[in-house]
C-alpha positions in Angstrom: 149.2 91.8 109.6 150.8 89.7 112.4 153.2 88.2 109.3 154.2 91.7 108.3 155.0 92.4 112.0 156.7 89.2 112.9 159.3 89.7 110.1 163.0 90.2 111.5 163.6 93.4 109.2 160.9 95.7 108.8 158.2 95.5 106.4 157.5 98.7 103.5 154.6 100.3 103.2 153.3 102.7 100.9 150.8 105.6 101.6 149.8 108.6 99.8 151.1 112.3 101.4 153.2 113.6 103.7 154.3 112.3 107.1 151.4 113.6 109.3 149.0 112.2 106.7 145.9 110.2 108.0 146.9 107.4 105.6 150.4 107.6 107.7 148.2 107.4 110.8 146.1 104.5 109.4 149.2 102.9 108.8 150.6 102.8 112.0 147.8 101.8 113.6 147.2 98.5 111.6 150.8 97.7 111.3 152.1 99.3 114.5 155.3 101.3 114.5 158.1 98.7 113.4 157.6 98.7 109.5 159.0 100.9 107.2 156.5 104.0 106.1 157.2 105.4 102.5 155.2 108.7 101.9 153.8 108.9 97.7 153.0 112.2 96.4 150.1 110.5 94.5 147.5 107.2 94.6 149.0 106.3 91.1 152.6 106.3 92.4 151.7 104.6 95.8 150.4 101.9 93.4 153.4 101.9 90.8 155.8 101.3 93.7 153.4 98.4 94.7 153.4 97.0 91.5 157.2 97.5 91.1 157.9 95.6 94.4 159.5 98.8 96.1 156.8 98.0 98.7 155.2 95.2 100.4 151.6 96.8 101.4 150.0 99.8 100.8 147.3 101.6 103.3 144.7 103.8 101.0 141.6 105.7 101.2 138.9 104.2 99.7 135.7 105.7 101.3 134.3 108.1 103.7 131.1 108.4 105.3 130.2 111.5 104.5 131.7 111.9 100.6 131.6 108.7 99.5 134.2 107.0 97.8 137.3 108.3 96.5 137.2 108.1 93.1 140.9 107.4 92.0 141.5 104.8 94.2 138.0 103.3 93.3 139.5 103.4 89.4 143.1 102.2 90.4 141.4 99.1 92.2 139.9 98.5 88.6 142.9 98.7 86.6 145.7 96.9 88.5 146.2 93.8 89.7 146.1 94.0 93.3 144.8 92.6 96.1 142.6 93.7 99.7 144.6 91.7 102.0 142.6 94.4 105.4 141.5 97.2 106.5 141.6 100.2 109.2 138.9 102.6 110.1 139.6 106.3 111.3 137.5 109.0 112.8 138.6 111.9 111.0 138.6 115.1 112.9 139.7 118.3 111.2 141.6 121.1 112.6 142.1 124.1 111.2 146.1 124.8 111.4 148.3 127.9 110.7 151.5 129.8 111.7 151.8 129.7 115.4 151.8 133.6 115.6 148.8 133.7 113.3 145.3 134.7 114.2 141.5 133.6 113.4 141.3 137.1 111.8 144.5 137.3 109.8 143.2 134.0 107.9 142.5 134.8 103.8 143.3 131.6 102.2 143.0 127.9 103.2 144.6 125.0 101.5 143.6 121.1 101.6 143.0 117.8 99.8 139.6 117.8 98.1 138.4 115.2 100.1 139.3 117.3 103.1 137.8 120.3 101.6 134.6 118.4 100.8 134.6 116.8 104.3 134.4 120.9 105.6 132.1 122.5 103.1 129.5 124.0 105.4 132.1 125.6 107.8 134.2 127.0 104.9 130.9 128.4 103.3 130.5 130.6 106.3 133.9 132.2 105.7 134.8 134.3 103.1 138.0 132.1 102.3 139.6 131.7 99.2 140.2 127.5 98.9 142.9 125.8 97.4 142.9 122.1 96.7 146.0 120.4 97.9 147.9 116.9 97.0 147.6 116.7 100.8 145.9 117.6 104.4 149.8 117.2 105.9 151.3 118.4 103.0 149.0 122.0 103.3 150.3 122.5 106.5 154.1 121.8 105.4 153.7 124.1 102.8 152.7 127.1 104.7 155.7 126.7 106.8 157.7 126.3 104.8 156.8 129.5 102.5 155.9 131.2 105.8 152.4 131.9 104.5 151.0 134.5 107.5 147.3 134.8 106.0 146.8 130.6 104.9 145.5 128.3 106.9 145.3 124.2 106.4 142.8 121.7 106.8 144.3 119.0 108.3 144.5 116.7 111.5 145.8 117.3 115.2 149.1 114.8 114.5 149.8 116.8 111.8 149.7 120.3 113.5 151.6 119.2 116.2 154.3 117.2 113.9 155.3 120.6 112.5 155.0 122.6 115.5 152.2 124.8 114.0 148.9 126.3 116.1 145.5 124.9 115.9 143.0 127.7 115.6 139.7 125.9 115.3 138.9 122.2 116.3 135.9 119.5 115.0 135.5 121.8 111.7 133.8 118.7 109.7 130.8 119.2 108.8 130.0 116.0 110.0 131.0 114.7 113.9 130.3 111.0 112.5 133.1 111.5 110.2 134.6 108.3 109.1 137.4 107.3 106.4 138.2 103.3 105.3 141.0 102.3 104.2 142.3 99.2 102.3 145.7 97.8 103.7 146.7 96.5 99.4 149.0 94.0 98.6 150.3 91.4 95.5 149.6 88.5 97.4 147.3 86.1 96.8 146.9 84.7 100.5 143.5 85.0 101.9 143.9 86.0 106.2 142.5 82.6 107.8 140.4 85.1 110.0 139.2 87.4 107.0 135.3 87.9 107.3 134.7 90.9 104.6 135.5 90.1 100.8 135.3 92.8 97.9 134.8 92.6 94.4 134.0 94.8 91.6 131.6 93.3 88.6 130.0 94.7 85.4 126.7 93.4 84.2 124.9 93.6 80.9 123.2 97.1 80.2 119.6 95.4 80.1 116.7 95.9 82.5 117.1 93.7 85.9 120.6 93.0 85.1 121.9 94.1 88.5 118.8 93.1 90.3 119.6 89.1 88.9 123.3 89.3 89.9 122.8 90.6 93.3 120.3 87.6 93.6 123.7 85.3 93.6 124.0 86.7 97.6 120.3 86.9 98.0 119.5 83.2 97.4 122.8 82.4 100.1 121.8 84.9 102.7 124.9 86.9 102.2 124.4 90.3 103.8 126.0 92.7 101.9 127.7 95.6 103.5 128.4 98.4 100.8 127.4 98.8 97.2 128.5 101.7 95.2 128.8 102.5 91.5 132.0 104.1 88.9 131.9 105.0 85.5 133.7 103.0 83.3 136.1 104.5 81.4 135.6 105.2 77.6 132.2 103.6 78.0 129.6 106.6 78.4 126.9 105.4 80.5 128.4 102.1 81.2 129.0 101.4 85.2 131.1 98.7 87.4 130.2 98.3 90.6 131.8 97.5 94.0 130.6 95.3 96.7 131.9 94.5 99.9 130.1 91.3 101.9 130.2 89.0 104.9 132.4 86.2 104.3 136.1 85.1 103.2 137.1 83.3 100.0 137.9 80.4 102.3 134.2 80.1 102.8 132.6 77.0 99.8 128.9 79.6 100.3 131.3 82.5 99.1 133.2 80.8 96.4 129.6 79.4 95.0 128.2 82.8 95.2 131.2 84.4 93.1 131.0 81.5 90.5 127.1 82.6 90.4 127.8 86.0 90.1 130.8 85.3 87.2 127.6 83.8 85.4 125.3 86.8 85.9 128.0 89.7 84.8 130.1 90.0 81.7 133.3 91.0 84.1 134.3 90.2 87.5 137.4 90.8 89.6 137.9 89.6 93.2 139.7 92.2 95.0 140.2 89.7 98.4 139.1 89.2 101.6 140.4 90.4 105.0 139.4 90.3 108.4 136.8 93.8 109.4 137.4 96.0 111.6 
């Protein structure tokens, strides 16, 4: 972060949605206001343009507390060559955002990302709502602006109601107050931060009994604490899984680096997404 920030022009970054987005937000708050923010209508081209060298960094979701993690990111990680280099944690508060001379009562139709949508599905169970997934929480409320949509509402945050001069009906609507969202700051280098304290990896093992159980015990027998665990689906392998670790410790650590050469041992496929300082 502070070489991004000490550069004399400023540096690119990538991030998925609208302006008004919470992965705008993130973005700002790890990098600050001087780099350059490009807005992605999807993950996929948000990683393209990172893999192209149209951008530095990327700032993507990759898990909330309340949903879990999101998925396409999760499977992006997998495929391309790209590394964590940080990350940034928000508290996501929802609002509920329409017209400014709508009304609780005139409101038929709401529009969101899934994520967003999943994040509210208690409160919009109580309403007799139609729902309509979105690319975006931002772009929901552009959107009905722009077509002047008297009867939608959006799911979507404070910055972004008040970035497009719209009127917040309804605050706090997660289902969840404790509502969290992590996201990786992603780049194509290989340098490891000097104060990084959090490395992530994702590893298959063999589809035999104890298989996960033996390659976990590569952390166990160091004392590693590990932080998050979670499993994917591996594509066009039915019933086959990777899965996705974070743990204390950088890749400039020798108990890290003999841990990963254990674990290489223990699994038929491991990638080292990076290590980064925690927030």
């Amino acid at each position: 972060m502070s070489e991004a920030n000490s550069q004399s022009s400023p540096c690119s970054v990538g991030y998925q949605g609208v302006k008004g987005a919470y992965s705008e937000f993130a973005a700002k708050k790890f990098f600050g206001e001087k780099c350059l923010l490009r807005p992605h209508k999807t993950f996929k081209e948000v990683f393209d343009s990172l893999d192209e060298g149209k951008i530095r960094f990327a700032v993507v979701p990759v898990r909330n507390s309340v949903t879990g993690g999101i998925r396409e990111v999760m499977d992006l990680l997998f495929e391309r060559e790209i590394r964590v280099t940080g990350e940034v944690t928000l508290k996501i508060e929802h609002v509920l955002v329409s017209l400014p001379e709508a009304e609780l009562k005139d409101i038929k139709y709401v529009y969101s990302h899934p994520e967003a949508l999943a994040q509210c599905e208690r409160f919009l169970k109580e309403r007799n709502w139609v729902v309509y997934p979105s690319y975006d929480t931002a772009g929901s409320v552009l959107e009905i602006k722009r077509r002047k949509l008297f009867e939608a509402a959006a799911i979507a945050s404070e910055y972004a109601a008040k970035l497009y001069d719209m009127k917040i009906l309804l605050r706090s609507i997660q289902d969840s107050k404790d509502n969290y969202t992590k996201f990786y700051v992603l780049s194509k280098e290989e340098k490891v931060p000097e104060d990084s304290d959090t490395t992530s990896v994702i590893f298959i093992t063999e589809h035999v009994p104890g298989a996960l159980y033996r390659a976990l015990g590569a952390f166990a027998e160091r004392n590693i604490n590990l932080l998050h665990i979670e499993s994917r689906p591996i594509r066009d392998q039915p019933w086959n899984y990777s899965f996705y670790i974070d743990f204390e410790g950088s890749l400039n650590d020798q108990k890290i680096k003999d841990a990963l050469k254990d674990l290489k041992k223990r699994s038929v496929w491991l990638k080292i997404l990076g290590s980064y300082k925690s927030h």
